[in-house]
C-alpha positions as CSV (number, residue, x, y, z in Angstrom):
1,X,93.7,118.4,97.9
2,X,94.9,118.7,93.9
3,X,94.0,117.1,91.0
4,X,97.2,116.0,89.3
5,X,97.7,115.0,85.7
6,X,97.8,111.0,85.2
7,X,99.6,109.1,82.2
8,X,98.2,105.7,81.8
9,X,100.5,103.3,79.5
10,X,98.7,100.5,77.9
11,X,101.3,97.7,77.5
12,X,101.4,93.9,76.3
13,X,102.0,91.7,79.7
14,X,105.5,90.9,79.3
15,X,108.6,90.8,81.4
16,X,110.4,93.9,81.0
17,X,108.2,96.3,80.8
18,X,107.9,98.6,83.4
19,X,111.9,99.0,83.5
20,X,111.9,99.8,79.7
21,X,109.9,102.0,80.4
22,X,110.7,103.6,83.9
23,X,114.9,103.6,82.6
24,X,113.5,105.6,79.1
25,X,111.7,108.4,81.9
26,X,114.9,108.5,84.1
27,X,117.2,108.9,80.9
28,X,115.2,111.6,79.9
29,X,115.5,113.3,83.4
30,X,111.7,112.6,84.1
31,X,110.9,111.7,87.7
32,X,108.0,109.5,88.9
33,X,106.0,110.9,91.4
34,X,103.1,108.2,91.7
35,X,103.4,104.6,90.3
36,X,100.8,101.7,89.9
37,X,100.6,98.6,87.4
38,X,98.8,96.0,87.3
39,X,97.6,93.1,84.5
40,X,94.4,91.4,83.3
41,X,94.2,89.5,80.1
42,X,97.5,90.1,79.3
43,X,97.8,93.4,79.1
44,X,98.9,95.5,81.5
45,X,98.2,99.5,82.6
46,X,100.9,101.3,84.1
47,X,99.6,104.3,86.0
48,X,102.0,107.2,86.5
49,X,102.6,111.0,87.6
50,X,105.6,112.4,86.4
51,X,107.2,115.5,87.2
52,X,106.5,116.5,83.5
53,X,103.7,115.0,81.9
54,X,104.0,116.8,78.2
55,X,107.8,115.5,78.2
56,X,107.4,112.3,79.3
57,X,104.4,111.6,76.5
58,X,107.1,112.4,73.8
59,X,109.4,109.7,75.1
60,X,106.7,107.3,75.8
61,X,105.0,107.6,72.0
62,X,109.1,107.2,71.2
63,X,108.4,103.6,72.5
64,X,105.8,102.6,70.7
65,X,103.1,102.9,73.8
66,X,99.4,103.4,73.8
67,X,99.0,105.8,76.2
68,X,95.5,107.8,77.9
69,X,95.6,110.9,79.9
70,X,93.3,111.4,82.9
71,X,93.0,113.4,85.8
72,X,92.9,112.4,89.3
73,X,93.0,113.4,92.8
74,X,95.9,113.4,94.6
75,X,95.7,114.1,98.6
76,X,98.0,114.2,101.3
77,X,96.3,113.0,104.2
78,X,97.3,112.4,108.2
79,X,98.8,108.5,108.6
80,X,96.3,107.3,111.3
81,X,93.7,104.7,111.1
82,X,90.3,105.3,109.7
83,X,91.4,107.9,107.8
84,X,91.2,105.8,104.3
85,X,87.7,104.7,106.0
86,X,86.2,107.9,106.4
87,X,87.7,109.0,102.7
88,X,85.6,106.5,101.2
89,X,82.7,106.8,103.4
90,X,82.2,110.2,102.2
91,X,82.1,110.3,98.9
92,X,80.2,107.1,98.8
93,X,77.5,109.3,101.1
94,X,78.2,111.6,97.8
95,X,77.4,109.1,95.1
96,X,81.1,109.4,93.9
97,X,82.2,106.1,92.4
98,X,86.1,105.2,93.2
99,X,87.1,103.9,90.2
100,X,90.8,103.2,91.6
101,X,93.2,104.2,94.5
102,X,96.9,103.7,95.5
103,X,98.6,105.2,98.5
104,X,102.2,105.5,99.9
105,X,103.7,106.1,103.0
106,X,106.9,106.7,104.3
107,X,108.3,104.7,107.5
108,X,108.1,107.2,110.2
109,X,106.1,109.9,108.6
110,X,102.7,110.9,109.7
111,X,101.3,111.7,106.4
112,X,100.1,109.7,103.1
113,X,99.6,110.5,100.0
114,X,96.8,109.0,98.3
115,X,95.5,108.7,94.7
116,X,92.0,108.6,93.6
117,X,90.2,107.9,90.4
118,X,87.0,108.9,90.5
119,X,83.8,109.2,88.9
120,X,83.4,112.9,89.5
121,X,86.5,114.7,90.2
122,X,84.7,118.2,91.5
123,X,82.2,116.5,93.5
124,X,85.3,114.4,95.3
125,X,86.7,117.4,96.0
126,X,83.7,119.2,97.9
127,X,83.0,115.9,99.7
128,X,86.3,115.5,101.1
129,X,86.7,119.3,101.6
130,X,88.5,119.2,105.3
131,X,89.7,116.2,105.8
């Protein structure tokens, strides 16, 4: 279990956004390790963990993009079900507020990684100490 450094682009809701954005980071040699967006009220936040953070700011404030920094939890846990359920369950038991979550999985593996914002990043941690 890891916290991991976010970058969270703030973005007008257009078409063509997330590939301006994504080709600018690949031209630049930057690789995407975590990826969510999403829109409300026409704008829309792009989540992502890059493989260098510091770098890919610089060629994101090249673009003309609002961007916040956060840390999160990143986790790689076992591909089975309930797992996602007992995740939650504990740090709900721990007052810990999910503020957000995304998760991958590759076909085949036994493993996913999941993402968590969250209200208290330390407390997270202890609470799902051994999963």
């Amino acid at each position: 279990m890891a916290k991991a450094r976010q970058i969270t682009l703030w973005v007008e809701s257009t078409p063509g956004q997330l590939g301006r954005i994504t080709r600018a980071l690949g031209e630049a040699k930057i690789n995407i390790t975590g990826c969510i967006a999403y829109s409300a009220a026409g704008e829309s936040a792009i989540r992502l963990q890059v493989s260098s953070p510091p770098k890919a700011k610089k060629v994101l404030e090249g673009l003309g993009v609002r961007i916040t920094e956060e840390e999160v939890m990143r986790l790689t846990v076992s591909d089975k079900p309930g797992v996602l359920g007992e995740l939650g369950t504990r740090l709900g038991q721990s007052n810990i507020n999910i503020e957000y979550a995304y998760a991958s999985v590759t076909k085949g593996s036994r493993k996913a990684d999941v993402v968590l914002g969250v209200s208290d990043l330390a407390g997270a941690a202890k609470a799902l100490r051994g999963l």
